[in-house]
C-alpha positions as CSV (number, residue, x, y, z in Angstrom):
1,X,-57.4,68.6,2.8
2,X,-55.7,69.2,-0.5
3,X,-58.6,71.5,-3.2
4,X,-60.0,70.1,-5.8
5,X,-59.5,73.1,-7.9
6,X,-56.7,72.6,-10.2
7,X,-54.1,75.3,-10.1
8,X,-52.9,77.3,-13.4
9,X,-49.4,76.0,-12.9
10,X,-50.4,72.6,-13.5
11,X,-52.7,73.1,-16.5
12,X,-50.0,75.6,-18.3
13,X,-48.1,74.0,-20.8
14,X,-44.7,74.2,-21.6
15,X,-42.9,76.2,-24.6
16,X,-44.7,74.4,-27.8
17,X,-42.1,72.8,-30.2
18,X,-42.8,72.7,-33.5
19,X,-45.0,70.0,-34.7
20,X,-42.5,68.6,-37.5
21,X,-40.9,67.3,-34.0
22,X,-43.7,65.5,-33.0
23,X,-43.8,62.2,-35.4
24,X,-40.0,61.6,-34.2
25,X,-41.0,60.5,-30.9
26,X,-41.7,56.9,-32.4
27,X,-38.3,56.5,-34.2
28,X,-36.0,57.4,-30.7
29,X,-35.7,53.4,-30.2
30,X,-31.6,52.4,-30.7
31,X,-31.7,50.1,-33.7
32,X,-29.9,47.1,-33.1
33,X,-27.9,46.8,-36.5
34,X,-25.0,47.6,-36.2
35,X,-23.5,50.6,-38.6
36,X,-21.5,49.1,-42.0
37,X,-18.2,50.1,-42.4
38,X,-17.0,51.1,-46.4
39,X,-14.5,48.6,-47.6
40,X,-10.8,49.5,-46.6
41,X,-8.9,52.1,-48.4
42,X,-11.9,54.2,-48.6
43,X,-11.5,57.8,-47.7
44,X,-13.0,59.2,-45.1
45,X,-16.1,61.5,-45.3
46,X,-14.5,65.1,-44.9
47,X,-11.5,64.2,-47.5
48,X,-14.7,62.7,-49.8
49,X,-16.7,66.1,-49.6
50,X,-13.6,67.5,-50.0
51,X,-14.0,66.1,-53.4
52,X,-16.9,66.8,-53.8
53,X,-16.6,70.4,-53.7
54,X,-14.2,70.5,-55.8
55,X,-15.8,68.9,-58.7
56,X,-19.2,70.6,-58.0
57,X,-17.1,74.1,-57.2
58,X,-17.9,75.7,-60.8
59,X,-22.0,74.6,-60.0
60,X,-21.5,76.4,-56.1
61,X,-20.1,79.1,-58.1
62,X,-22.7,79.9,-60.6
63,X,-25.2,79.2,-58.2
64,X,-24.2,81.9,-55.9
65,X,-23.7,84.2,-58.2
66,X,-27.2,83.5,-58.9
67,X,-28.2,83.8,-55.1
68,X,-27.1,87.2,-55.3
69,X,-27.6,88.6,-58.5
70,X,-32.0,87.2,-58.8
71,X,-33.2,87.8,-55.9
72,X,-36.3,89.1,-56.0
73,X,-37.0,92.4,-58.2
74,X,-33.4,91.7,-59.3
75,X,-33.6,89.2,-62.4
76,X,-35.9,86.3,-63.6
77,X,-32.9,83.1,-64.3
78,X,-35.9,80.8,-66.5
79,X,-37.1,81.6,-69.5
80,X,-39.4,79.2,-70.0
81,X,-40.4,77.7,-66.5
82,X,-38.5,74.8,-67.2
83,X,-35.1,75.5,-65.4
84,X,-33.7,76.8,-68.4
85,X,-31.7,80.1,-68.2
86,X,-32.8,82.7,-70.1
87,X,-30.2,83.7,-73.0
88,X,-29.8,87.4,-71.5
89,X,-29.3,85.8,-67.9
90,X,-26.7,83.4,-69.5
91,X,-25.1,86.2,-70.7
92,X,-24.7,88.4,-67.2
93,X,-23.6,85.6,-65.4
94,X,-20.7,84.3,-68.0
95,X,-19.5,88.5,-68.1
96,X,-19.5,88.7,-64.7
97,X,-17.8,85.0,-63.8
98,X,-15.4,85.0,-66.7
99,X,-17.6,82.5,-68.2
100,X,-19.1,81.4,-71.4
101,X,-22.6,81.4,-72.0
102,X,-22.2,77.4,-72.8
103,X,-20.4,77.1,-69.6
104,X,-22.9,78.9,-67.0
105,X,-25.4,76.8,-68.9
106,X,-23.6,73.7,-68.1
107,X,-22.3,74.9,-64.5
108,X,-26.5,75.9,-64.0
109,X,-27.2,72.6,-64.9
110,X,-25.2,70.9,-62.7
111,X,-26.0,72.9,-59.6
112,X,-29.8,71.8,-60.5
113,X,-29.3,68.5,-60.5
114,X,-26.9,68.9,-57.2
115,X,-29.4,70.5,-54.9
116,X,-27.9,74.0,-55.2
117,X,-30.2,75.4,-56.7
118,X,-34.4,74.9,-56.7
119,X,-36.6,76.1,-60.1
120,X,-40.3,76.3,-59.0
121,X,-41.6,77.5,-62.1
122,X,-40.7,80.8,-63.8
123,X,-38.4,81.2,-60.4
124,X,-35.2,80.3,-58.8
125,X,-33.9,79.8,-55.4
126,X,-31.2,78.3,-53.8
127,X,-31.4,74.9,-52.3
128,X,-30.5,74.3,-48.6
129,X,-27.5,72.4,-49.8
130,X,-25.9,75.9,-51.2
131,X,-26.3,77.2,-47.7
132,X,-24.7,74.4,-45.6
133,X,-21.9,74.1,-48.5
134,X,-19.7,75.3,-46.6
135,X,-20.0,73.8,-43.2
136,X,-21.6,70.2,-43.7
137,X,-20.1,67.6,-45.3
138,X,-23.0,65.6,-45.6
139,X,-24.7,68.3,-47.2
140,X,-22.1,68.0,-50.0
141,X,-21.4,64.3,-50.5
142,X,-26.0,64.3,-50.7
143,X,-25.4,66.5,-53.1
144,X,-22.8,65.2,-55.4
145,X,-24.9,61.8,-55.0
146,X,-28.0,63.6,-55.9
147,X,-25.7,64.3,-59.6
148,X,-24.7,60.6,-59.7
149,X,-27.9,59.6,-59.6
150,X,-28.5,62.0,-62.5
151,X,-25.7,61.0,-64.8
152,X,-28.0,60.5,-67.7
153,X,-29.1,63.8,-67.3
154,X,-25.9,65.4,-67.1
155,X,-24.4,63.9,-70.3
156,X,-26.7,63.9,-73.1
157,X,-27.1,60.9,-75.2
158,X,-26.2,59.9,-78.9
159,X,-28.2,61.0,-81.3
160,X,-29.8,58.1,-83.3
161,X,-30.9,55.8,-80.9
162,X,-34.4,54.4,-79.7
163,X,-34.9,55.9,-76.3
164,X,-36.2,52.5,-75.2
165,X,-32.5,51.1,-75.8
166,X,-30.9,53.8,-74.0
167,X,-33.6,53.4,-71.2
168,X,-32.0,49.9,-71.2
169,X,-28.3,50.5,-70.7
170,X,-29.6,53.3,-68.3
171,X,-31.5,50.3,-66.3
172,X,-28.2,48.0,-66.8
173,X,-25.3,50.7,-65.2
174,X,-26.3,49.6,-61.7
175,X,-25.0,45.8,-62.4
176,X,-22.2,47.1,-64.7
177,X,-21.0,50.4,-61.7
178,X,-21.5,47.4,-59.2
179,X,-19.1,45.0,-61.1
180,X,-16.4,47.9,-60.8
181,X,-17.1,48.1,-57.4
182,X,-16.0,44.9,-56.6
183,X,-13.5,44.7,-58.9
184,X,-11.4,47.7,-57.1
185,X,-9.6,48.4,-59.9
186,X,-9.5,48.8,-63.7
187,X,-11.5,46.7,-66.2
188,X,-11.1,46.8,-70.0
189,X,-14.6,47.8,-71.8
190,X,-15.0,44.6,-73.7
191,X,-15.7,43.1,-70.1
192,X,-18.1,45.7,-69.1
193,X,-19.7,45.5,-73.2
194,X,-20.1,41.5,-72.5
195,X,-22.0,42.5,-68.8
196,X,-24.0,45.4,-70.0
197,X,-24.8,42.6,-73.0
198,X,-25.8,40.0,-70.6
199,X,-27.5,42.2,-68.4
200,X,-29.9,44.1,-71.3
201,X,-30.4,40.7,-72.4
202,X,-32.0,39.5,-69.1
203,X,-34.3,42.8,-68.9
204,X,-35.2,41.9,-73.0
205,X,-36.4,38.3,-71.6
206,X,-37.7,39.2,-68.2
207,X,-40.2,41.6,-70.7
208,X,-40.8,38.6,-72.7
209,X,-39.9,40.9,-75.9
210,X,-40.2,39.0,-79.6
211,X,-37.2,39.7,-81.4
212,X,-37.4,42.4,-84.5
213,X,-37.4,41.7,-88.0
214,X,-38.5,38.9,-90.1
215,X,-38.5,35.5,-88.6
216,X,-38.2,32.0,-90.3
217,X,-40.6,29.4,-89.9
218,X,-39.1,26.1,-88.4
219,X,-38.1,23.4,-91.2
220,X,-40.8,20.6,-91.2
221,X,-39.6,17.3,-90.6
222,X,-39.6,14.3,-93.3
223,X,-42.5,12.2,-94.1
224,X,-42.1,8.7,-92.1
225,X,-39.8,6.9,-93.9
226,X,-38.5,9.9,-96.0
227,X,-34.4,10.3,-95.7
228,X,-33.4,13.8,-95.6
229,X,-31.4,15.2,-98.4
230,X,-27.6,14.3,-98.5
231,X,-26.0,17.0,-96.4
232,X,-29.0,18.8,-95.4
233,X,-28.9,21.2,-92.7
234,X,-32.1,22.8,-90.2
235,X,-32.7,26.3,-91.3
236,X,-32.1,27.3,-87.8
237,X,-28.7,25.5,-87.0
238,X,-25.3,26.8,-86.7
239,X,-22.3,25.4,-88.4
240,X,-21.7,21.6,-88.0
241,X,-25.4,21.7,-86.3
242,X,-24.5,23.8,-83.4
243,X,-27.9,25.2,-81.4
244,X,-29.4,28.3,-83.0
245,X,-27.3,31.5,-81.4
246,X,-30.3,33.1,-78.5
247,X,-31.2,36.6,-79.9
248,X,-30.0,39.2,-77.8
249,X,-28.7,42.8,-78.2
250,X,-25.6,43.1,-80.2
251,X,-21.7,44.9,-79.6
252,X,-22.5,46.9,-82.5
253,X,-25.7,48.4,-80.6
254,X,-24.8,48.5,-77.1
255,X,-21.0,49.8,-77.6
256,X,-21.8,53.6,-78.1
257,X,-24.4,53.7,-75.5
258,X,-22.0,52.0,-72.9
259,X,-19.3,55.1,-74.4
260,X,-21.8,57.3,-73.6
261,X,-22.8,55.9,-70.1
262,X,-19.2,56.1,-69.1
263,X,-18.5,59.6,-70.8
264,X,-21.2,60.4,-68.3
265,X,-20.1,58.9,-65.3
266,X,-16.6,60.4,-66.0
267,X,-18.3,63.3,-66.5
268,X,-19.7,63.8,-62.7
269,X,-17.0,62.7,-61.3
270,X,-17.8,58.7,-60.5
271,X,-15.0,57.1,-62.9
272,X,-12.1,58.5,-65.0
273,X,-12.7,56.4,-68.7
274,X,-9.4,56.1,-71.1
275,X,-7.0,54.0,-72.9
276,X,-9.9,50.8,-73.7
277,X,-10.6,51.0,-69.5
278,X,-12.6,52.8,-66.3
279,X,-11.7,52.9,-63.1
280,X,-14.0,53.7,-60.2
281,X,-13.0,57.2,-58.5
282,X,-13.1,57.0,-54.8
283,X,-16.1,58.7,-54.7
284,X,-17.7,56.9,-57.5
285,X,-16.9,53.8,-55.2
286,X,-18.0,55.0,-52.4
287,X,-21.6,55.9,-54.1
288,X,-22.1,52.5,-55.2
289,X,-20.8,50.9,-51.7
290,X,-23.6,52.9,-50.3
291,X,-26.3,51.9,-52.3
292,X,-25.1,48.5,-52.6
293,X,-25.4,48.1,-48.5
294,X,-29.1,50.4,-48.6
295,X,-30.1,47.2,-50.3
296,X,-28.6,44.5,-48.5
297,X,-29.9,46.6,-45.4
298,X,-33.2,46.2,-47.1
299,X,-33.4,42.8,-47.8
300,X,-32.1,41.7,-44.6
301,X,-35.0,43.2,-42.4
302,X,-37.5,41.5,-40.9
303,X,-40.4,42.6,-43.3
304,X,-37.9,41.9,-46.3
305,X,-38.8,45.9,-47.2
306,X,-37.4,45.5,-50.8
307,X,-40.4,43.2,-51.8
308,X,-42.6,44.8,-49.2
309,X,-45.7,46.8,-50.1
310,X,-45.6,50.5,-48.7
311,X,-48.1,49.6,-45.8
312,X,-45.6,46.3,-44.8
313,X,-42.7,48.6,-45.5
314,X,-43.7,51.5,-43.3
315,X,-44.1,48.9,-40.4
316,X,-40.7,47.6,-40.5
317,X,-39.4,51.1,-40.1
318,X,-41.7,52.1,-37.3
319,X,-38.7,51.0,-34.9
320,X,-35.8,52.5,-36.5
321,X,-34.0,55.4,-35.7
322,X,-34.7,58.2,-38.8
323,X,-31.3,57.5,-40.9
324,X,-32.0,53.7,-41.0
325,X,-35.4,54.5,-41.3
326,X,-34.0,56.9,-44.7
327,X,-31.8,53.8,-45.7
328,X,-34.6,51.5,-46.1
329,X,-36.8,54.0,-47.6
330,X,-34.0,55.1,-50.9
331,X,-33.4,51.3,-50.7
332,X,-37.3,50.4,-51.2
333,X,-37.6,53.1,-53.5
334,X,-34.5,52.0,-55.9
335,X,-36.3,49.2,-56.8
336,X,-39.4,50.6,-58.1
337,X,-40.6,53.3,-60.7
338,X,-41.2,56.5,-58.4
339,X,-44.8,56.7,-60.4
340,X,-46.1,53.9,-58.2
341,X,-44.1,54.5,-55.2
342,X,-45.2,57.6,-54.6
343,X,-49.1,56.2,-55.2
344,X,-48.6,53.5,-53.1
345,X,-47.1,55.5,-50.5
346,X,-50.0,58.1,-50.7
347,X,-52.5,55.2,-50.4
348,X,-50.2,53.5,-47.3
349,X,-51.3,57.1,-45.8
350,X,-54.5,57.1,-46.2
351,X,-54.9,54.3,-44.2
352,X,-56.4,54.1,-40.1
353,X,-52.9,53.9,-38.9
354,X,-51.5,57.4,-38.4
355,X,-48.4,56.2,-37.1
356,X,-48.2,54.9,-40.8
357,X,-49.2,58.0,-42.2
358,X,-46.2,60.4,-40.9
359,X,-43.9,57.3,-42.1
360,X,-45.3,57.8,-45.4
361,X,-44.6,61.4,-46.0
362,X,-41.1,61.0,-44.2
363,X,-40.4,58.5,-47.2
364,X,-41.9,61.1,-49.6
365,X,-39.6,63.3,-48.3
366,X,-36.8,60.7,-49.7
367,X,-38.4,60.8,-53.3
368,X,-38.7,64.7,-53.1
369,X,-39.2,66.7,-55.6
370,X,-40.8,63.6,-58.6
371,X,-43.7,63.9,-55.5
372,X,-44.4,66.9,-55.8
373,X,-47.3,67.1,-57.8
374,X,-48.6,63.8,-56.2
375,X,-48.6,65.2,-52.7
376,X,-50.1,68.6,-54.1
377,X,-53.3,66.5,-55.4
378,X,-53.9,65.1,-52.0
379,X,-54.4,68.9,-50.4
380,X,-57.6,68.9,-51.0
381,X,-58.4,65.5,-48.5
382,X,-58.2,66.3,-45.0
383,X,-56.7,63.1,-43.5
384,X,-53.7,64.3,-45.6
385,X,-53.6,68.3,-45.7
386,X,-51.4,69.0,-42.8
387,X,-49.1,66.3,-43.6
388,X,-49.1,67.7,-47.5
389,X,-48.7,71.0,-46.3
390,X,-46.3,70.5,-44.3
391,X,-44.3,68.4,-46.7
392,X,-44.6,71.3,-49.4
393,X,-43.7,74.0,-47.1
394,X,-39.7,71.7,-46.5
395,X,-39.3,71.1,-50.3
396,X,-40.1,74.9,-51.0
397,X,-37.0,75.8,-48.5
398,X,-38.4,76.3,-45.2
399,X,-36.6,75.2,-42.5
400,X,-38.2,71.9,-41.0
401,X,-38.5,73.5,-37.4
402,X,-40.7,76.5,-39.1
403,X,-42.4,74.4,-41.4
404,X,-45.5,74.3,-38.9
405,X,-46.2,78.4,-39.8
406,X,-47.9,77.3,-42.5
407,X,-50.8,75.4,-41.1
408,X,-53.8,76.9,-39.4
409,X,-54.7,76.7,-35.9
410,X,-57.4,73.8,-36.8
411,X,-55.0,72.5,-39.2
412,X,-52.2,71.9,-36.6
413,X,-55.0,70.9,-34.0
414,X,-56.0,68.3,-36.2
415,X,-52.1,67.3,-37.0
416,X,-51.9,67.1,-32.7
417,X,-54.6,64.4,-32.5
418,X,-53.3,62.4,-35.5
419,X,-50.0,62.4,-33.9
420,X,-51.4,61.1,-30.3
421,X,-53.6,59.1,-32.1
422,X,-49.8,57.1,-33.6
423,X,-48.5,57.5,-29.7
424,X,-51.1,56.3,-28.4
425,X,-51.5,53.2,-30.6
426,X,-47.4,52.7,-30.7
427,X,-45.5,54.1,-28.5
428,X,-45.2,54.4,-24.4
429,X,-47.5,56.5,-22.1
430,X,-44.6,59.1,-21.4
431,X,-44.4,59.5,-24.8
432,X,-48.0,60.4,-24.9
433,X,-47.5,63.5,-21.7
434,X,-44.5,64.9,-23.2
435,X,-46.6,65.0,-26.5
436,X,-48.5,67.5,-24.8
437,X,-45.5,69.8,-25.5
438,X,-46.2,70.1,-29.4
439,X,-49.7,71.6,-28.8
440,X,-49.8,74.9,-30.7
441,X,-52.3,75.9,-27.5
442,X,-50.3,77.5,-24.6
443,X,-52.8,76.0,-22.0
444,X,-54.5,72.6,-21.4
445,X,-58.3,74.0,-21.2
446,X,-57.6,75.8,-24.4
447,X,-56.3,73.0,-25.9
448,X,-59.6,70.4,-25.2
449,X,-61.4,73.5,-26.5
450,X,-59.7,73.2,-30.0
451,X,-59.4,69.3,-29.8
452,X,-63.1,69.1,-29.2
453,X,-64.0,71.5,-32.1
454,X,-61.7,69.4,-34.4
455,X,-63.7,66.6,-35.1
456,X,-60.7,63.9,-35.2
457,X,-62.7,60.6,-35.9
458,X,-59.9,59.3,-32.9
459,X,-60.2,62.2,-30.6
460,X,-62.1,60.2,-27.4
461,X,-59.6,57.4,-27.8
462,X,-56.7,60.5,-27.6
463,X,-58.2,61.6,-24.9
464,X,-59.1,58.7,-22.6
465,X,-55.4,56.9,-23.3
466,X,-54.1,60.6,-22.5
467,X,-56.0,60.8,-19.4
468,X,-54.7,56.6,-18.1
469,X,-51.2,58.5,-18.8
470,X,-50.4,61.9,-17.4
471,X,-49.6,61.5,-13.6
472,X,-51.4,64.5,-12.9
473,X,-54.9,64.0,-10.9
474,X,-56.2,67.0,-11.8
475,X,-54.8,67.3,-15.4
476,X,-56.5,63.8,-15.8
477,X,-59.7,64.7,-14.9
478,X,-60.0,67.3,-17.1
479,X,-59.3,65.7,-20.0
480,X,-61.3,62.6,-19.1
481,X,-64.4,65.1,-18.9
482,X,-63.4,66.5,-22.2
483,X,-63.5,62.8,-23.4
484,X,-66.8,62.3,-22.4
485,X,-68.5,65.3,-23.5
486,X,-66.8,64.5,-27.4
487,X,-68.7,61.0,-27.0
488,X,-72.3,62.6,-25.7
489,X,-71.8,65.4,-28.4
490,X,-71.9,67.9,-25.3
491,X,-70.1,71.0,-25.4
């Protein structure tokens, strides 16, 4: 006869892994989409971030000079908790780099809007990018597409304009950047003035604006049997009684804003702009290529994610691997203000499904830091805490395998269940034992202790599918007892 007492061996758990692992378990499936290839002629990746460190080389510079020289108890680099450098700062860094003041300011800038370095209020640090600089090319070419993103940032614009039509061209670039894409080679500014005219035009209509300034009333037609004058013309007709010209933004208005957008671009490093034309620089190509095939990725899912609310969305990414899961997410995210992503994402997460809810803060991980404040509101709700925590804990530097340190025992308890709870509704029954690893608890026993305490609203359904699963006789029993005494409220 075999006892019936179950042995310590086969109740001990293995080494935990960190938690942050845990949610991964649903994205290992192989998507079937095949990887797109960049158009021909494009670099490859390591001569690419080989680019890109040398245009963002001043921005690595300043930034570790900064590493080292305000550390703690060494230096404050804000003055005013906006990312601004203090003037005194300014000053050390440009004596001791061979800088201006102008220049650090610039090169500090940059390295902001890069990744390289993080402001968190009246404090600095450097981003994760700075320390993988060297040694990962992704790192970099994230980075320099992280500026590119920012190019309105990085160039200031005119003075003298409305900010709503510079938040116009600024809406337009994508068509215009696209057109040089696909054009693979120069194009003279009238073409690209006549696009980014067409193009503000269609947002002016999609808004349904009235155009400004006074506007003439139509000419009332003659009285039944009244001949019109000799030679009369409708107030609103062209030459020769050509249709009315459609009212739409003018060369005059648009041409120094499109300067200014392409100073910009040329600026970071996406075109080179001279002589009446721009050209596309390889890596300004390859940025658009990118985003160009995160949409068409996007559109050609099977939940047609562009259009997709978050909760739809989330589900057509539950069976991709975690970079095509990140494509479709930017791509999603691209085409909406972050404002209502970010809420819509926060409500996708509040939902039943916790398989949804880990998707949602992966995608807030894709937003980053405009979420910030967002996913600090929600610390307060418990469904949400560990997730928000954990989430925090990433975008304030900590490695992702660490990140976990910051929650409490209940807290990562709680996290355990919810992520089951997603197995268990999703995934495979393996996948559901070898969860067992991520418990924070070193032993079974002390595990259905904390899981009972926990009050999970899923925790007998954890439980019971736990119990079908693990292979283990004894193992199964126990946690089908723990099961029961969570229903009956025993202890």
């Amino acid at each position: 006869m075999t006892s019936r007492i179950p042995r310590d061996s086969r109740l001990r758990l293995v080494r935990p892994r960190p938690l942050a692992a845990a949610p991964r378990a649903m994205n290992q499936r192989r998507s079937r989409r095949p990887a797109p290839r960049p158009p021909e002629g494009t670099p490859a990746p390591a001569e690419l971030a080989g680019m890109a460190r040398s245009r963002l080389a001043g921005a690595a510079r300043v930034a570790r000079w900064a590493d080292a020289a305000l550390r703690p108890g060494k230096g404050n680099a804000t003055s005013d908790g906006k990312a601004t450098l203090a003037d005194a700062t300014a000053e050390w860094a440009g004596r001791e780099l061979g800088l201006t003041s102008a220049q650090v300011r610039a090169e500090w800038d940059t390295a902001r809007l890069a990744g390289l370095v993080e402001v968190h209020g009246d404090s600095a640090r450097p981003g994760w990018r700075l320390r993988a600089w060297d040694r990962d090319d992704t790192a970099v070419l994230r980075g320099w597409v992280a500026l590119f993103d920012a190019w309105s940032l990085a160039h200031p614009e005119p003075a003298g304009h409305e900010p709503a039509a510079v938040a116009e061209v600024v809406s337009a670039m994508p068509q215009v950047l696209s057109f040089l894409q696909l054009s693979a080679g120069p194009v003279p500014v009238e073409q690209l003035l006549d696009l980014l005219q067409q193009r503000v035009g269609e947002l002016r209509t999609e808004r349904c604006e009235i155009p400004y300034g006074p506007q003439r009333e139509p000419a009332s037609p003659p009285a039944p049997g009244t001949a019109s004058p000799a030679g009369a013309v409708s107030a609103d007709a062209g030459p020769e009684g050509a249709e009315p010209a459609e009212a739409g933004p003018k060369d005059a208005e648009l041409a120094p804003l499109l300067d200014w957008a392409l100073h910009a671009l040329a600026s970071v490093g996406a075109l080179t702009y001279g002589a009446g034309q721009a050209t596309l620089t390889p890596l300004g190509s390859w940025a658009v290529w990118v985003k160009l095939e995160q949409i068409c990725v996007a559109a050609q899912s099977p939940a047609g994610n562009i259009e997709a609310a978050a909760e739809d969305m989330l589900r057509g990414c539950a069976q991709l691997r975690p970079n095509a899961a990140r494509a479709e997410y930017r791509a999603w995210l691209a085409a909406r203000p972050v404002g209502s992503a970010v809420t819509e994402l926060l409500d996708a997460a509040r939902g039943e499904d916790a398989l949804l809810r880990g998707l949602a803060f992966e995608a807030l991980r894709v937003v980053g830091a405009p979420a910030e404040p967002d996913v600090r509101a929600v610390l307060d709700e418990s469904t949400l805490r560990p997730y928000a925590l954990l989430w925090l804990a990433e975008h304030d530097g900590a490695d992702p395998e660490d990140a976990h340190e910051v929650l409490t025992r209940e807290e990562a308890t709680w996290l355990w269940v919810d992520t089951a709870a997603a197995v268990a509704d999703h995934g495979e029954a393996p996948l559901l034992v070898r969860h067992l690893e991520s418990a924070v608890q070193p032993t079974v026993p002390a595990l259905l202790d904390e899981v009972r305490a926990v009050g999970h609203p899923r925790t007998v359904q954890v439980l019971v599918a736990l119990a079908a699963a693990h292979p283990d006789p004894a193992l199964a029993k126990a946690v089908r007892r723990a099961a029961f005494q969570v229903h009956t409220g025993g202890s």
